[in-house]
Residue frames as a rotation matrix with the C-alpha (Angstrom) as fourth column:
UNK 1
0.309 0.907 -0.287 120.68
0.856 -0.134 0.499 89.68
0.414 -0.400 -0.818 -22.08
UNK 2
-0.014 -0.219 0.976 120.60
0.171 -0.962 -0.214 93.04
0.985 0.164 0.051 -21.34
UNK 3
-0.948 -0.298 -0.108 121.32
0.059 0.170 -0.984 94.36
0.311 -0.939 -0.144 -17.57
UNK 4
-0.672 0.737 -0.067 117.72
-0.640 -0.533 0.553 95.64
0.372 0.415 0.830 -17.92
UNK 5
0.482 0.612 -0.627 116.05
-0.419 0.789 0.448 92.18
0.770 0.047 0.637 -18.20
UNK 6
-0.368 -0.479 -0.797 118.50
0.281 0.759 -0.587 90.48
0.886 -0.440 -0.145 -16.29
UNK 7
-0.979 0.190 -0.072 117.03
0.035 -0.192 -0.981 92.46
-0.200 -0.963 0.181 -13.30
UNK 8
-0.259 0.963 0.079 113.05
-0.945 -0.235 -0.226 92.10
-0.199 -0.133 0.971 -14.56
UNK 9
0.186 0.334 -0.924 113.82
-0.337 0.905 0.260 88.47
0.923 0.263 0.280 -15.06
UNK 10
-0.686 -0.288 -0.669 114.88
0.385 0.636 -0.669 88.07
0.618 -0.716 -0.325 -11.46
UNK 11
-0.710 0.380 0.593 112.02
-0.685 -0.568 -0.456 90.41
0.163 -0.730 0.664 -10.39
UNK 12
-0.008 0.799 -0.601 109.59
-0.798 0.357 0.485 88.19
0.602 0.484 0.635 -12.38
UNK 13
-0.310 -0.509 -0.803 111.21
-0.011 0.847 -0.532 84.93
0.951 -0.157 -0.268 -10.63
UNK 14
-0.894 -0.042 -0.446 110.68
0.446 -0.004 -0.895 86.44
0.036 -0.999 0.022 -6.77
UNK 15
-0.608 0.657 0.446 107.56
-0.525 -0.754 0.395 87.72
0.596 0.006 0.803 -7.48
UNK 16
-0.818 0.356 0.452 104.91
-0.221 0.530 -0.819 86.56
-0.531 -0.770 -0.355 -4.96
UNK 17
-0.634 0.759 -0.146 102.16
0.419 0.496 0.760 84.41
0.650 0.421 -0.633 -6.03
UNK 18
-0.598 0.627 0.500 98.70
-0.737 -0.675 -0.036 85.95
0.315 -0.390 0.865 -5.45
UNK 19
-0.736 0.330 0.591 95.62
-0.426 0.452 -0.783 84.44
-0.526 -0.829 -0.192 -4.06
UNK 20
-0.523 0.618 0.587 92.94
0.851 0.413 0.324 81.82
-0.042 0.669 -0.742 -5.94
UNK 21
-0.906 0.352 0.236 90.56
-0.370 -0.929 -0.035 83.63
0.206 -0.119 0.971 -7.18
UNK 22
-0.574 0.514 0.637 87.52
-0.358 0.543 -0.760 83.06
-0.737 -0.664 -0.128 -6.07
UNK 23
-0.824 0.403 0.399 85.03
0.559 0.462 0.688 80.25
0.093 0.790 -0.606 -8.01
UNK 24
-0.864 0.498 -0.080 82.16
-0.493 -0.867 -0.074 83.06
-0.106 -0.024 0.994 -8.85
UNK 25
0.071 0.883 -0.463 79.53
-0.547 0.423 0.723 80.19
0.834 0.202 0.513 -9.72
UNK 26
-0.760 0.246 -0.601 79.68
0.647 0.204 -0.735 78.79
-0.058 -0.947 -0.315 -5.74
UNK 27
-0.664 0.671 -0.330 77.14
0.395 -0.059 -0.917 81.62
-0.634 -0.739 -0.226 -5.26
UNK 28
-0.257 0.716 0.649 74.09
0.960 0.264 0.088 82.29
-0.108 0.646 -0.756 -6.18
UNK 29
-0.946 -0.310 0.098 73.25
0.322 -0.936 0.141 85.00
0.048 0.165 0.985 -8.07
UNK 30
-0.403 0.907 0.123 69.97
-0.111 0.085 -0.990 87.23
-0.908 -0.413 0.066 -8.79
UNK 31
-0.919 0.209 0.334 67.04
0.386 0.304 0.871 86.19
0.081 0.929 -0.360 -10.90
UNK 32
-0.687 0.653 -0.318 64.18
-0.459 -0.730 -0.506 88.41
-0.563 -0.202 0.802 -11.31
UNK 33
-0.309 0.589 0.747 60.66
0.647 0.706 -0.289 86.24
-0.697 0.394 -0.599 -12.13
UNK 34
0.821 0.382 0.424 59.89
0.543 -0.290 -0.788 89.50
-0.178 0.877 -0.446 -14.99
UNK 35
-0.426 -0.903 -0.056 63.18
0.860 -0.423 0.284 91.06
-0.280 0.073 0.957 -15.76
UNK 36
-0.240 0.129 0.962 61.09
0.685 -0.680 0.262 93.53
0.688 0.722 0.075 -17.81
UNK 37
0.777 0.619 0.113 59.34
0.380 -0.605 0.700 94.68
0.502 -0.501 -0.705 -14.55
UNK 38
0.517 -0.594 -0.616 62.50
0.788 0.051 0.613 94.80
-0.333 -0.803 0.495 -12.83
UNK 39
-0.535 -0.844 -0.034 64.48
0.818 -0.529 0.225 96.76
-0.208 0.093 0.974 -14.92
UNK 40
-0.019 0.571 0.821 61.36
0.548 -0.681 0.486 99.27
0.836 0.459 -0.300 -16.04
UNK 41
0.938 0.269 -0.219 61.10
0.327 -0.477 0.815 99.96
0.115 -0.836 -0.536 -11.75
UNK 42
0.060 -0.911 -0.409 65.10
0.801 -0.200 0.564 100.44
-0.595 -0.361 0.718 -11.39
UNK 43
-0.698 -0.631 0.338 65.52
0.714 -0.580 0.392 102.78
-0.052 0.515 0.855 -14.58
UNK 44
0.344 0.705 0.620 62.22
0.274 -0.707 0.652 104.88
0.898 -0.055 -0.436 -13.47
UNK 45
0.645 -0.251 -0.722 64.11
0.716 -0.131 0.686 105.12
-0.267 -0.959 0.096 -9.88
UNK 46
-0.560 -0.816 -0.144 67.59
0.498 -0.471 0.728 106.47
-0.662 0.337 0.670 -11.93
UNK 47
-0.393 -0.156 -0.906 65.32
0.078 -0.988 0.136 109.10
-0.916 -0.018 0.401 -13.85
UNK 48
-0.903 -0.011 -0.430 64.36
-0.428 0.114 0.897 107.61
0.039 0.993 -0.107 -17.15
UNK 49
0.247 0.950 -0.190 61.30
-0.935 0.182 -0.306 104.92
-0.256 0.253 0.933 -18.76
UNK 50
-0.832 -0.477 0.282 61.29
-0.346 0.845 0.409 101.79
-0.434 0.243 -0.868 -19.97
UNK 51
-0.099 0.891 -0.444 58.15
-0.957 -0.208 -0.203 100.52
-0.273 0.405 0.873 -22.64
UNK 52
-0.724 -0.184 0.665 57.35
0.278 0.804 0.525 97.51
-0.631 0.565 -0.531 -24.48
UNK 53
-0.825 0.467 -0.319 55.56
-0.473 -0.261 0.842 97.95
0.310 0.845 0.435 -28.27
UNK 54
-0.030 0.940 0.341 52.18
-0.066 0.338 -0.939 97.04
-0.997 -0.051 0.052 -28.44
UNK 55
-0.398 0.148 0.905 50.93
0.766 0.597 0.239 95.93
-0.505 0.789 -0.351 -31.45
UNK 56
0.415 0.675 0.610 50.36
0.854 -0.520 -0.006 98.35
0.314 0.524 -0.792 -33.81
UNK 57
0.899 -0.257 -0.354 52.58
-0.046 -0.861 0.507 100.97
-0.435 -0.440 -0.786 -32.04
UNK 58
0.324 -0.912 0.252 56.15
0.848 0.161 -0.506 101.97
0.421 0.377 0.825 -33.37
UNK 59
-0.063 -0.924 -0.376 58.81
0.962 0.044 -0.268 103.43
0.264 -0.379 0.887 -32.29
UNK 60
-0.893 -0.083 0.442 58.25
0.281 -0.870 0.405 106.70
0.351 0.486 0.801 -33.85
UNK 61
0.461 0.884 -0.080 54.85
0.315 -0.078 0.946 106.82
0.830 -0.462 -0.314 -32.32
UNK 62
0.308 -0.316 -0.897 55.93
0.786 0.616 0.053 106.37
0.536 -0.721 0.439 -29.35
UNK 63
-0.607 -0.774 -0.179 58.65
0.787 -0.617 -0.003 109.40
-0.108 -0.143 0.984 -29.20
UNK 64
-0.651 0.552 0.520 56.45
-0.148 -0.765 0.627 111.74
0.744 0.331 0.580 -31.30
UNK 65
0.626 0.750 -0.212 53.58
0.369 -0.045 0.928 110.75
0.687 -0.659 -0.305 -28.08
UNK 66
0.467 -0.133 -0.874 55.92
0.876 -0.061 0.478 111.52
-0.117 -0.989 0.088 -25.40
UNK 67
-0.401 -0.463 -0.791 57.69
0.449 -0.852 0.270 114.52
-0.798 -0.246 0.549 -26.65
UNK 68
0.351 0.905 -0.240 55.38
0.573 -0.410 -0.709 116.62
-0.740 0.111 -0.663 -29.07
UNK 69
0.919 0.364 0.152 57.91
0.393 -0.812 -0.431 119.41
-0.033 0.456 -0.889 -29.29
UNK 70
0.202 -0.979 0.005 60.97
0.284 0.064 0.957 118.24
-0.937 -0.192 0.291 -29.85
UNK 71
0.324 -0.307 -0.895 62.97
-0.633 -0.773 0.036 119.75
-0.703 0.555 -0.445 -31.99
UNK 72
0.029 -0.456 -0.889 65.86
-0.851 0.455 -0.261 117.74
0.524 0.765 -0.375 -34.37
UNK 73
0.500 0.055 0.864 65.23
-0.327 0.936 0.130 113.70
-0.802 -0.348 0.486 -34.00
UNK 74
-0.419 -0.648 -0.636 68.37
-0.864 0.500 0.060 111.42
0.279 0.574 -0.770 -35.49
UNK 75
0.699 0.266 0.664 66.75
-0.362 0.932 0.007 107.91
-0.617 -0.245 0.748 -35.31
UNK 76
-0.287 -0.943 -0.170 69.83
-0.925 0.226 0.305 105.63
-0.250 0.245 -0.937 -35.88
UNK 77
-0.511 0.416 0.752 68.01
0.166 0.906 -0.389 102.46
-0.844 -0.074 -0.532 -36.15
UNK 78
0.022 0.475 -0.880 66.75
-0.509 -0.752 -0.419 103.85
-0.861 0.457 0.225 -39.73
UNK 79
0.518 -0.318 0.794 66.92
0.736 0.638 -0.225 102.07
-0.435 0.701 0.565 -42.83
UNK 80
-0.009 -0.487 0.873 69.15
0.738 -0.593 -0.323 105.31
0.675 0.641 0.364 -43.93
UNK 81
0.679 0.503 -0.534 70.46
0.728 -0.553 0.405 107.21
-0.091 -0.664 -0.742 -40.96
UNK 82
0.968 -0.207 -0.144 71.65
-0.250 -0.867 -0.431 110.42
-0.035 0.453 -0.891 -40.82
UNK 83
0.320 -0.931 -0.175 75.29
0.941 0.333 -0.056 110.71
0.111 -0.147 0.983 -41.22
UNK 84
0.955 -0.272 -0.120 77.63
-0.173 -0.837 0.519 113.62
-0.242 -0.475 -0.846 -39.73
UNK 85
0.589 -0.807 -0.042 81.26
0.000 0.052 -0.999 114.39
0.808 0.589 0.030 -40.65
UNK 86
-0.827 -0.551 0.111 82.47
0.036 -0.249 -0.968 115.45
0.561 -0.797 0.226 -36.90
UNK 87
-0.637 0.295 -0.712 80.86
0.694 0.621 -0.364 114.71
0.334 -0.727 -0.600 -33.88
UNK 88
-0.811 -0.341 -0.476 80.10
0.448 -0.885 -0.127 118.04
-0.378 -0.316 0.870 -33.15
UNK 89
-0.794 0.569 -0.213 77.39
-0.278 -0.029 0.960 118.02
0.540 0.822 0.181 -35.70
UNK 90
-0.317 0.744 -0.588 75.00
0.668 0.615 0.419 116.46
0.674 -0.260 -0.692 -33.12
UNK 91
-0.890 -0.259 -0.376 75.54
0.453 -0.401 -0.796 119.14
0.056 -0.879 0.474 -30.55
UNK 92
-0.875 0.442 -0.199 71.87
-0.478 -0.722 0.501 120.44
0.077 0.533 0.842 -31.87
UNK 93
-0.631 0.500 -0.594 69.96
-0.164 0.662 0.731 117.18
0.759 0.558 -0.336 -31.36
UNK 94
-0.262 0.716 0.648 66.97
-0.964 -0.161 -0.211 116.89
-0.047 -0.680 0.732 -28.80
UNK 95
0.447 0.057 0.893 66.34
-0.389 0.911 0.137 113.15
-0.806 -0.408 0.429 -29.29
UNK 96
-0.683 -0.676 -0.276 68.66
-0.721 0.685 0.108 110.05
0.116 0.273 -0.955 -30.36
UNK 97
0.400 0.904 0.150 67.00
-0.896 0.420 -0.146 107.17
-0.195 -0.076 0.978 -31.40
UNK 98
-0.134 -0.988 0.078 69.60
-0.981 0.121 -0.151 104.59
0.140 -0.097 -0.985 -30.72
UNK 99
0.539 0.156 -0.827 70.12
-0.209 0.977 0.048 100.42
0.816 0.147 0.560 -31.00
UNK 100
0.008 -0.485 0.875 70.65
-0.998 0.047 0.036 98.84
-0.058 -0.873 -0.483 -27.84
UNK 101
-0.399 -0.238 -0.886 71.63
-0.741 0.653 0.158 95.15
0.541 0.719 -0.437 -27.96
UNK 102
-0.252 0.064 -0.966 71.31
0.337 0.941 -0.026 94.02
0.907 -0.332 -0.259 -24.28
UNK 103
0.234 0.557 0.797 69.25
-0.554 -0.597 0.580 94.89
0.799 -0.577 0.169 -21.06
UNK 104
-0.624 -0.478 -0.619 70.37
0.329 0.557 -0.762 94.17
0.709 -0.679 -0.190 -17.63
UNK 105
0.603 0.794 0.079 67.24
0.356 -0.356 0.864 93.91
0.714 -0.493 -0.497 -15.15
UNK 106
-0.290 -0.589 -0.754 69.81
0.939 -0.024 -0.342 94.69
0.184 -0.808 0.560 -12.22
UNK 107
-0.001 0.178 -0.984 70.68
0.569 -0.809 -0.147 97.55
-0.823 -0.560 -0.101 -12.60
UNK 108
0.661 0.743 -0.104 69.03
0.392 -0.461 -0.796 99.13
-0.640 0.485 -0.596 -15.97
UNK 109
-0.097 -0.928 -0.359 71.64
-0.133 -0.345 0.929 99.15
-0.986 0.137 -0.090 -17.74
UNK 110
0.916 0.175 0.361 71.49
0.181 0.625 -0.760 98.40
-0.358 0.761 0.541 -21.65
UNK 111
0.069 -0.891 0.449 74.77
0.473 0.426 0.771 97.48
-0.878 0.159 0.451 -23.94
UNK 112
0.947 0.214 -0.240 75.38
-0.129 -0.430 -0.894 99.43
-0.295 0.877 -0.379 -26.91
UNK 113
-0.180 -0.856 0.484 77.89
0.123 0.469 0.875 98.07
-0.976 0.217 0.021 -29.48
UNK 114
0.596 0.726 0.343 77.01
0.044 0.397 -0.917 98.17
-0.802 0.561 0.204 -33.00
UNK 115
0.055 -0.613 0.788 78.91
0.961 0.247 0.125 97.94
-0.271 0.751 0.602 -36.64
UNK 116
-0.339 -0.024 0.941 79.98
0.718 -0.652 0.242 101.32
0.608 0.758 0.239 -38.11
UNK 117
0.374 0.497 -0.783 79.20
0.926 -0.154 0.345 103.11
0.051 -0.854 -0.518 -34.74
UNK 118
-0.407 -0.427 0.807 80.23
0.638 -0.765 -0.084 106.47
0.654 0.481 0.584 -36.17
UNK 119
0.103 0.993 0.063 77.60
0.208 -0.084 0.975 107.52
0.973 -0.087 -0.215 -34.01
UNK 120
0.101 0.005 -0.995 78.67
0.880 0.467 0.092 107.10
0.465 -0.884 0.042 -30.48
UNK 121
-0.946 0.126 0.298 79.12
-0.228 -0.913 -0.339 111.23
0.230 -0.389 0.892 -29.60
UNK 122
-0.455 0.886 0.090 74.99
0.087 -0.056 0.995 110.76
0.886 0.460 -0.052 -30.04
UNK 123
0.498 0.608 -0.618 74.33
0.496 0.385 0.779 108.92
0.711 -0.694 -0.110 -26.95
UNK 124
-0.444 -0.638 -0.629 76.16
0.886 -0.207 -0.415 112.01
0.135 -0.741 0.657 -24.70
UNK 125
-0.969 -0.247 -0.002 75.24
0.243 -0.953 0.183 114.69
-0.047 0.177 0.983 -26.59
UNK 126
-0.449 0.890 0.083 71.44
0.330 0.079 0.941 114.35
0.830 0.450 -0.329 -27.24
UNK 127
-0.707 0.243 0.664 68.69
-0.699 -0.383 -0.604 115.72
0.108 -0.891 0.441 -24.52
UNK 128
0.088 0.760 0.644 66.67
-0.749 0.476 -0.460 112.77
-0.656 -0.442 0.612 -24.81
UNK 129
-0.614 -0.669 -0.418 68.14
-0.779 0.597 0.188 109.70
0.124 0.442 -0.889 -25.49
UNK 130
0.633 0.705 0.321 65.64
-0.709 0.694 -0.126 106.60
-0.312 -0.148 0.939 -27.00
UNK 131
-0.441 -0.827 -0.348 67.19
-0.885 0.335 0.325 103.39
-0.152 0.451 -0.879 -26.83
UNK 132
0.288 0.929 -0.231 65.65
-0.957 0.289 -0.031 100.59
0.038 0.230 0.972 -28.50
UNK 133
-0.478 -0.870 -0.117 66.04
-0.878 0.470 0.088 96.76
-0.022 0.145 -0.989 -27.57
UNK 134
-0.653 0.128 -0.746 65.17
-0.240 0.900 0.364 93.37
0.718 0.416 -0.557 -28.66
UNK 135
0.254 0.535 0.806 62.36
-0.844 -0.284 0.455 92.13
0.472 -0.796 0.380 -26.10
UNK 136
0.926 0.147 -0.348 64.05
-0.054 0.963 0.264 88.97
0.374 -0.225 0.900 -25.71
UNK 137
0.453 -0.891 0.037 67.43
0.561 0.253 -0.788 90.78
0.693 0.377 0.614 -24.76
UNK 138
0.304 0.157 0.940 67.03
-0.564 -0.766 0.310 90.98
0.768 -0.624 -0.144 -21.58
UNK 139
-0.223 -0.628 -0.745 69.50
0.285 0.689 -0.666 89.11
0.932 -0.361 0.025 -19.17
UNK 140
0.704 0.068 -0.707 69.30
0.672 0.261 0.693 88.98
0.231 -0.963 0.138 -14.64
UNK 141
0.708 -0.462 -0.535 72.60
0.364 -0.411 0.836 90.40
-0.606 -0.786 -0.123 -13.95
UNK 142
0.690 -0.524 -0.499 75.77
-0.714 -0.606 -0.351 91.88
-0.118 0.599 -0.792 -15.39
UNK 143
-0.333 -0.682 0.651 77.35
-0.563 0.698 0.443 89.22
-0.757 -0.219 -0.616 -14.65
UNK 144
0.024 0.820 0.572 75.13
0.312 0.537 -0.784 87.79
-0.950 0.197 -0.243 -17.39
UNK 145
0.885 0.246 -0.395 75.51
-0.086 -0.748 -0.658 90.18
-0.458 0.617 -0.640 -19.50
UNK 146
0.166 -0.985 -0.055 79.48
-0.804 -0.168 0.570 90.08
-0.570 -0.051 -0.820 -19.53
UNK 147
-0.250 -0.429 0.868 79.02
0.056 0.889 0.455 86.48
-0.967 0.162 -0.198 -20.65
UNK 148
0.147 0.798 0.585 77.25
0.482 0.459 -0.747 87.81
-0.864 0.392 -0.317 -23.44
UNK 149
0.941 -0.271 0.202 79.37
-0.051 -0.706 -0.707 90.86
0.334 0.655 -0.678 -25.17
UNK 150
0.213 -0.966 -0.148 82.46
0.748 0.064 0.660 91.57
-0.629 -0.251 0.736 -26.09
UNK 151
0.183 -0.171 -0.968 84.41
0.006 -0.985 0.175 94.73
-0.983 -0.038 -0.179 -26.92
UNK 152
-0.336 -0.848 0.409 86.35
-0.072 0.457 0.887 93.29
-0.939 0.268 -0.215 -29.67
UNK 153
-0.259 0.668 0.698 83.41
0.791 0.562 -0.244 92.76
-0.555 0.488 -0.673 -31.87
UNK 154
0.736 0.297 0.608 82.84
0.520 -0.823 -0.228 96.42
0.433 0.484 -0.760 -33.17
UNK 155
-0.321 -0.946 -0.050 85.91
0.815 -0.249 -0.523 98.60
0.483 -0.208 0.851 -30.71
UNK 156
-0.727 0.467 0.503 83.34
-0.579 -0.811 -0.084 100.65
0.369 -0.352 0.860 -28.93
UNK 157
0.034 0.969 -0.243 80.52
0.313 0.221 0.924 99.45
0.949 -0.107 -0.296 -26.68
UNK 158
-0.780 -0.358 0.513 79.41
-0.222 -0.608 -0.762 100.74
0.585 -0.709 0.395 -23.21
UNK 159
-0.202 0.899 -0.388 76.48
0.946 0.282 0.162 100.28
0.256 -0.334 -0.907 -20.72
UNK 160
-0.842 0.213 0.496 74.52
-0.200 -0.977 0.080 103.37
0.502 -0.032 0.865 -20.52
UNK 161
-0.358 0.677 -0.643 71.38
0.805 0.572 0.153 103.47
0.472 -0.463 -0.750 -17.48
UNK 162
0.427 0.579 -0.694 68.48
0.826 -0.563 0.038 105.73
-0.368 -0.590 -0.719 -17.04
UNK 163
0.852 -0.186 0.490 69.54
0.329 -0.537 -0.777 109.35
0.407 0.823 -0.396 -17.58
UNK 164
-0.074 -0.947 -0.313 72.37
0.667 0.186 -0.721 110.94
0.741 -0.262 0.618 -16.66
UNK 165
0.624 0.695 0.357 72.57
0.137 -0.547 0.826 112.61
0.770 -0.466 -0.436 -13.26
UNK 166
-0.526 -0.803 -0.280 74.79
0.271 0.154 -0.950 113.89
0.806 -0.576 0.136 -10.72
UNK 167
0.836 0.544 0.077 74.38
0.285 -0.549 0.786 115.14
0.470 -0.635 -0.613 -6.93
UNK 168
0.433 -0.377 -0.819 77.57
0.893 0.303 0.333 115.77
0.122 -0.876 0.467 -5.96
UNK 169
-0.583 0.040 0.812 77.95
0.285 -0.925 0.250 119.54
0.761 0.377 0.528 -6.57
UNK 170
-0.915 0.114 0.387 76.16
-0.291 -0.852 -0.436 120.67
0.280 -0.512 0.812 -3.08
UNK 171
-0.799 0.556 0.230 73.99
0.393 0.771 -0.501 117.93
-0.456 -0.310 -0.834 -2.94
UNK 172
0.187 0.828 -0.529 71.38
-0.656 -0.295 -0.695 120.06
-0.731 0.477 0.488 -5.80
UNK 173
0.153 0.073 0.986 70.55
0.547 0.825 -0.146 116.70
-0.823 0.561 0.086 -8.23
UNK 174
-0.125 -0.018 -0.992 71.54
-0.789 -0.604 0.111 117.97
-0.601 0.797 0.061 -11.99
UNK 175
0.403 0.360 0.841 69.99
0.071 0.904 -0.421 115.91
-0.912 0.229 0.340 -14.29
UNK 176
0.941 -0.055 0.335 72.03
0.335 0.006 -0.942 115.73
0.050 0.998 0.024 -17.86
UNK 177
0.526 -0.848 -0.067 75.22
-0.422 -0.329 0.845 116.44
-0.738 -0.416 -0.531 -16.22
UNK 178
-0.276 -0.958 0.079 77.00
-0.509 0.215 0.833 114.13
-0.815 0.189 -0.547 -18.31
UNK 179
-0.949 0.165 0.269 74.73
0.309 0.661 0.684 112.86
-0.066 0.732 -0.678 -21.01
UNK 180
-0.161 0.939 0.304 70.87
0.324 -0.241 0.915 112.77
0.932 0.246 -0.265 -22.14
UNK 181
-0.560 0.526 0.640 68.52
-0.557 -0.811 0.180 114.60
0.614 -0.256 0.747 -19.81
UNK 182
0.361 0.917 0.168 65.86
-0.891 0.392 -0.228 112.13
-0.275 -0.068 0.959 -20.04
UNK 183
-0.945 -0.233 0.231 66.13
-0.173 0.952 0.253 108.03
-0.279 0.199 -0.940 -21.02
UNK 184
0.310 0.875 0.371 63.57
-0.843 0.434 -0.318 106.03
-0.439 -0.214 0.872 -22.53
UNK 185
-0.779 -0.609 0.148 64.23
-0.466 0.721 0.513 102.46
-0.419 0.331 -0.845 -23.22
UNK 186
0.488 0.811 -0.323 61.27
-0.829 0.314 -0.462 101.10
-0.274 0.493 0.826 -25.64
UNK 187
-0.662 -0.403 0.632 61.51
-0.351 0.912 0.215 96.90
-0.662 -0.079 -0.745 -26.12
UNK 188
0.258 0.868 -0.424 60.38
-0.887 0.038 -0.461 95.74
-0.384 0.495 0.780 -29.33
């Protein structure tokens, strides 16, 4: 044994033992009687939208109603979406039309994760960022949510809520500081 170890096997030995952690199901958590309403009022608070389809309505509707005069739309959720060699390639795009797997009424959050996520520059770079999720994939809390994804599955996934916005720059709000402009989350 090297002198090395011999002194990180006697650190390892005297290390103090931390404290239990605590048992997280002792308290109760929240549960929201419409998640949908909850998270549609939280991610209209943080700047964005939140829909559910109607019969007869699609996606593409939808976008093409709320923004008119947008410019280049990548709708990932295609049966043949675009593809780009270098991220960089998006830097042009005005709306992302993006799979989201899992909504969190907290705090408007949704989970993107998906196979073959070449994609992921999309949801940073875009000025108006649709993300589209299951209407039954909609969980209470993050804590909820956590039980429900995992990184491991695809090597990229993230929670992404409302658009992006800063104030701390002189207290003057900048909306798209770090990502889409705008948000709309459409539940189909």
């Amino acid at each position: 044994m090297s002198s090395r170890e011999q002194i990180l096997a006697k650190l390892r030995h005297k290390r103090p033992h931390g404290p239990a952690l605590p048992d997280i199901d002792a308290v109760p958590f929240i549960t929201f009687a419409d998640k949908f309403d909850a998270f549609a009022t939280l991610v209209r608070h943080l700047g964005g939208d939140a829909v559910q389809l109607q019969p007869g309505e699609t996606v593409a509707g939808i976008v093409a109603q709320r923004w008119p005069q947008a410019g280049r739309v990548v709708d990932v959720t295609a049966a043949n979406p675009e593809q780009v060699s270098a991220p960089h390639d998006w830097h042009d795009v005005d709306i992302a039309i993006v799979p989201g797997e899992l909504a969190v009424a907290e705090s408007a959050a949704v989970w993107v994760s998906h196979a073959g996520n070449s994609q992921r520059a999309l949801y940073f770079l875009t000025q108006k960022l649709v993300l589209v999720v299951p209407k039954d994939a909609i969980v209470d809390t993050m804590r909820d949510a956590y039980q429900r994804v995992s990184i491991r599955e695809h090597g990229f996934g993230g929670f992404i809520s409302g658009s992006s916005r800063t104030a701390d720059i002189e207290q003057s709000l900048v909306m798209g500081a770090h990502g889409a402009m705008a948000a709309l989350v459409i539940f189909v």
